[in-house]
C-alpha positions in Angstrom: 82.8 24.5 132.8 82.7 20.5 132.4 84.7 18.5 134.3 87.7 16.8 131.8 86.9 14.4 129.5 83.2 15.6 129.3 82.0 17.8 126.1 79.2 20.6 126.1 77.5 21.0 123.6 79.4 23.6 122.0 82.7 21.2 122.3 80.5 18.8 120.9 79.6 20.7 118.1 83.7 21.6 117.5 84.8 17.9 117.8 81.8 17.1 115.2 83.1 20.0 112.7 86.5 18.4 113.5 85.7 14.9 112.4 83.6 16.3 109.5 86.4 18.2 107.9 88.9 15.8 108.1 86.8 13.2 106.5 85.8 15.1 103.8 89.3 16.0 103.0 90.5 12.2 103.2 87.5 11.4 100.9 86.1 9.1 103.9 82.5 8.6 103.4 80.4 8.5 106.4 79.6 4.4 106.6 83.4 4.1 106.0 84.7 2.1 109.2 87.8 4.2 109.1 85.3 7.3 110.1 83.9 5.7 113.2 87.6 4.5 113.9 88.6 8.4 114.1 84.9 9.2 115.7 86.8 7.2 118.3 90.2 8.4 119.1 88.9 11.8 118.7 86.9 11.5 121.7 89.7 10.0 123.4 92.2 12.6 122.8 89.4 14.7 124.2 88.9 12.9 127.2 92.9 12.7 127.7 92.7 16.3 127.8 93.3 17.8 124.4 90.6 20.2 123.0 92.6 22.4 121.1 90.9 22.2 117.8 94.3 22.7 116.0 96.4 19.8 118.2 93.4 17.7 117.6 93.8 18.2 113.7 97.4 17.5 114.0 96.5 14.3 115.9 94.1 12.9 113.7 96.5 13.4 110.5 98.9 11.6 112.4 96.6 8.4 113.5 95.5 8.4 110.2 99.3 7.7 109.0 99.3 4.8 111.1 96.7 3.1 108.7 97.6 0.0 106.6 95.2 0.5 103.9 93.9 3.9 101.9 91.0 5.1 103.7 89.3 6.0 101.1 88.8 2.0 99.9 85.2 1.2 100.9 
């Protein structure tokens, strides 16, 4: 077990597949700033202490919201 906040590589691996999936379903390409942006406060909800996979899901739809512009514009 890792202390909190720290991923193995398996958690790695889950935060990655995470990230991927939500990008590709937002039609984020992976130079888009808005990818690096959620890279970001995925590993902070992490390190806060959430690593469900499906509350980190939920999370990222919900920062996403927040965004002024259409992610998707390169």
């Amino acid at each position: 077990m890792t202390p909190r906040g720290i991923a193995d590589a398996e958690q790695l691996a889950t935060l990655t597949r995470i990230l991927d999936d939500y990008c590709e379903q937002a039609g984020i390409e992976g130079s888009h700033p808005a990818r690096e942006h959620l890279a970001r406060r995925l590993i902070a909800l992490f390190s806060g202490g959430i690593d469900s996979p499906d509350d980190l899901r939920m999370a990222l739809h919900s920062i996403s919201k927040d965004f002024q512009t259409d992610l998707r514009v390169v």
